[in-house]
C-alpha angles and dihedrals in degrees: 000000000000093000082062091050101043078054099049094046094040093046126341091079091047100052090035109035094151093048124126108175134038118207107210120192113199141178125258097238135024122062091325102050120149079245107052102104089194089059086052085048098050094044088060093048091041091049085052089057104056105019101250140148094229104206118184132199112191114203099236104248123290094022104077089119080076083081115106095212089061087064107022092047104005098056093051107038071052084051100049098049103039116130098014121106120250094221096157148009090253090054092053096045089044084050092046093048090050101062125110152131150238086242107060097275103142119171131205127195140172146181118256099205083186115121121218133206119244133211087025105162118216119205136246087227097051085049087054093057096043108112088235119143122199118233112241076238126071086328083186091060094030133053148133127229107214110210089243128129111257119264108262116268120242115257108263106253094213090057084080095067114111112239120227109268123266117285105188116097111246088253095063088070084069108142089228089060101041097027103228132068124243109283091047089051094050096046083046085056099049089048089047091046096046091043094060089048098059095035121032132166126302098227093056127078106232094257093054088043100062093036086052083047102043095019121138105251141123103291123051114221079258098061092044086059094051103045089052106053086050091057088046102041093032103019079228106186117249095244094059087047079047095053095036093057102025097233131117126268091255094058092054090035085054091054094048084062107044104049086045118159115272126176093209093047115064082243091114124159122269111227118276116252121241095239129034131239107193102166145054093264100046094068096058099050091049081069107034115265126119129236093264092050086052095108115216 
């Protein structure tokens, strides 16, 4: 998908400035299977960008050399390369670039630093909402994008599940502790919230997802937050998180997996501190309260 839309705004638009639709052949299977939800996704935002009717023509299975990219690019770039080691990303695109013909055929290639996120889940409700019209014809293979804003998404039912209250004594919001003070931890929370919403994990079905996310537990989605960001910055042990919120060690080993680090979340580390607090006593002491003022 982003190579469509890096060709589109590099060039497409350029070539073809009155155009207002875009015919796309695909193949059945890959990243841009007729069954990859996120590539459906991706087209509609994609036609709301730039204005244009998306049509796509998936090859039926098992036919994609029918492609005339696969003989007319494919085969020479296969041609041009043949017999010399691949040895990085800047030889291949080099290779790629330097392919052409006799016959007008000039390539250009270059290198997406981007990174992307993998095992992300797209609903059945946001499918639902995407402006995409079947063919009369193998729907499944054939359909159009409109450039039209998705219908809006049904509120989540299990978003109005209350939450357990919040654990954590007041004092471990300390910005020395969490390193940031409560505005930044709140916008942090919302992000976070909203993040494992949209993408949960891969190894959970939607619907577990969000009950795993909004369930009704011992630790709010407050508490695993907070928890986490004192393991990482602190390095803080499970059993003085244990006896700080008076809960159990699953419940704080849970959240440690769950708000894990992810360059791609804004679940990003907090810095780690230059000294470590590992127990129940340690905390306290980092913000100026004494063992006895330490609430159970």
């Amino acid at each position: 998908m982003a190579t469509l839309t890096r060709w589109w705004r590099g060039e497409g638009r350029e070539r073809y400035p009155r155009a207002r639709r875009l015919l796309i052949t695909a193949d059945a299977g890959g990243s841009n299977g007729y069954r990859v939800r996120a590539w459906k996704k991706h087209l509609a935002e994609f036609a709301l960008s730039t204005g244009l009717d998306v049509t796509v023509c998936h090859f039926p299975p098992g036919t994609s050399k029918w492609n005339k990219i696969e003989h007319r690019l494919f085969s020479r770039v296969s041609t041009n390369w043949r017999g010399r080691p691949l040895t990085s990303h800047e030889v291949v695109v080099a290779l790629i670039g330097a392919t052409s013909t006799a016959t007008g055929l000039r390539v250009t290639a270059e290198l997406d630093p981007d990174s992307y996120p993998t095992g992300v889940l797209v609903s059945d409700q946001v499918m639902d909402s995407l402006p995409i019209t079947a063919h009369h014809w193998h729907g499944e293979w054939n359909y159009t994008l409109r450039p039209e804003s998705p219908a809006p998404l049904p509120e989540p039912r299990l978003t109005q599940r209350e939450q357990p209250e919040d654990r954590a004594p007041a004092w471990l919001h300390h910005p020395t502790l969490t390193c940031m003070n409560s505005a930044q931890f709140a916008q942090l929370l919302a992000d976070v919230e909203q993040y494992l919403l949209e993408y949960p994990p891969i190894s959970l079905s939607d619907r577990a997802a969000r009950q795993r996310i909004l369930r009704r537990g011992p630790l709010s989605l407050t508490d695993r937050l907070l928890v986490t960001l004192l393991r990482q910055r602190w390095n803080t042990q499970v059993q003085a998180l244990t006896t700080l919120l008076g809960t159990h060690q699953s419940a704080i080993t849970d959240a440690a997996r769950e708000i894990t680090p992810d360059p791609h979340s804004p679940r990003t580390p907090r810095p780690k501190a230059p000294i470590k607090a590992p127990t129940a006593t340690d905390l306290p002491r980092l913000v100026g309260r004494t063992e006895d003022q330490n609430p159970k």
